[in-house]
C-alpha positions as a Markdown table, in Angstrom:
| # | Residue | x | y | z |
|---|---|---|---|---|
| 1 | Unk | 0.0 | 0.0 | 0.0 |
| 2 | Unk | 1.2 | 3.4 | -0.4 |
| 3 | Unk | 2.8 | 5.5 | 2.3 |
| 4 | Unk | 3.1 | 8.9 | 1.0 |
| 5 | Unk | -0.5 | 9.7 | -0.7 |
| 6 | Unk | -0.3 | 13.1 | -2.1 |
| 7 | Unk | -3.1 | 15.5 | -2.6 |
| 8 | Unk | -3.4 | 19.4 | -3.3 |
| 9 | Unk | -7.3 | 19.5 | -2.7 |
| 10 | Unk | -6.4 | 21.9 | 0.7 |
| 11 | Unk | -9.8 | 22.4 | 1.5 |
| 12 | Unk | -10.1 | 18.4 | 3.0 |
| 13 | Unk | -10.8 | 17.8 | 6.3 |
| 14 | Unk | -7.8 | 15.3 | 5.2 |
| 15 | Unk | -5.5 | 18.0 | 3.9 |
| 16 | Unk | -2.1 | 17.9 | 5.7 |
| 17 | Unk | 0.8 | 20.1 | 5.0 |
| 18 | Unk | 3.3 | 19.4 | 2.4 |
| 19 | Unk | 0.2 | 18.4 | 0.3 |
| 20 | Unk | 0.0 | 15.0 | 2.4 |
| 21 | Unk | -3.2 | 13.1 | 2.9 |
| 22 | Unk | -3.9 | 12.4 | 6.3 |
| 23 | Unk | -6.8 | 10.2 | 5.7 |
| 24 | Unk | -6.7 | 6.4 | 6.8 |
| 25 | Unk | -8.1 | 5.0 | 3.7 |
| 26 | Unk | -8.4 | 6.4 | 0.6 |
| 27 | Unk | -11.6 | 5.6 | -2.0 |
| 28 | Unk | -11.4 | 6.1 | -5.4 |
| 29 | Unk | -14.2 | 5.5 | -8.0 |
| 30 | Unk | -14.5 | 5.6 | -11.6 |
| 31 | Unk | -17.3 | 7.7 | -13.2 |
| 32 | Unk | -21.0 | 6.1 | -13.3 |
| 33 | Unk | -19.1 | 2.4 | -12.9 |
| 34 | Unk | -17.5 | 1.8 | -15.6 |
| 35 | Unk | -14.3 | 1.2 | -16.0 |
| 36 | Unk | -12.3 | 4.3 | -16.2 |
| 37 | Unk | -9.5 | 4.9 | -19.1 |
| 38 | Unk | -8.0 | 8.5 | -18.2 |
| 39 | Unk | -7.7 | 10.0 | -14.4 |
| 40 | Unk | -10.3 | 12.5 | -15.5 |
| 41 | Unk | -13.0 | 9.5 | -15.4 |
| 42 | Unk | -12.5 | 8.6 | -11.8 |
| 43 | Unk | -13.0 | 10.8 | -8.7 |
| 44 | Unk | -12.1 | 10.5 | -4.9 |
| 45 | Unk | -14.8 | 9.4 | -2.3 |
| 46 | Unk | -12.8 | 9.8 | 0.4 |
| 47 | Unk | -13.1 | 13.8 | -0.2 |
| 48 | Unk | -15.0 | 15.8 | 2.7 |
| 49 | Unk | -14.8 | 19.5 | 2.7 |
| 50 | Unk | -13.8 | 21.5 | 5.7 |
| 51 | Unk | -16.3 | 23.2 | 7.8 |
């Protein structure tokens, strides 16, 4: 698994400096289900916007 999961979104709760995610798990999906060819097709579930 991946130890260093980087991610510039820095309004996550998630957000950690140096563009770190701080999140346990991370959940990606593809678009509608299908099976996703280009980044742009898939989005992140883990995503929760700061308060």
């Amino acid at each position: 698994m991946a130890q260093d999961v980087l991610c510039e979104v820095n309004n996550c709760v998630y957000w950690g400096e140096g563009n770190q995610c701080e999140a346990e798990r991370i959940y990606v999906v593809s678009h509608a289900g299908k099976e996703a060819e280009k980044q742009e097709e898939t989005d992140c579930k883990t995503f929760e916007p700061q308060h």
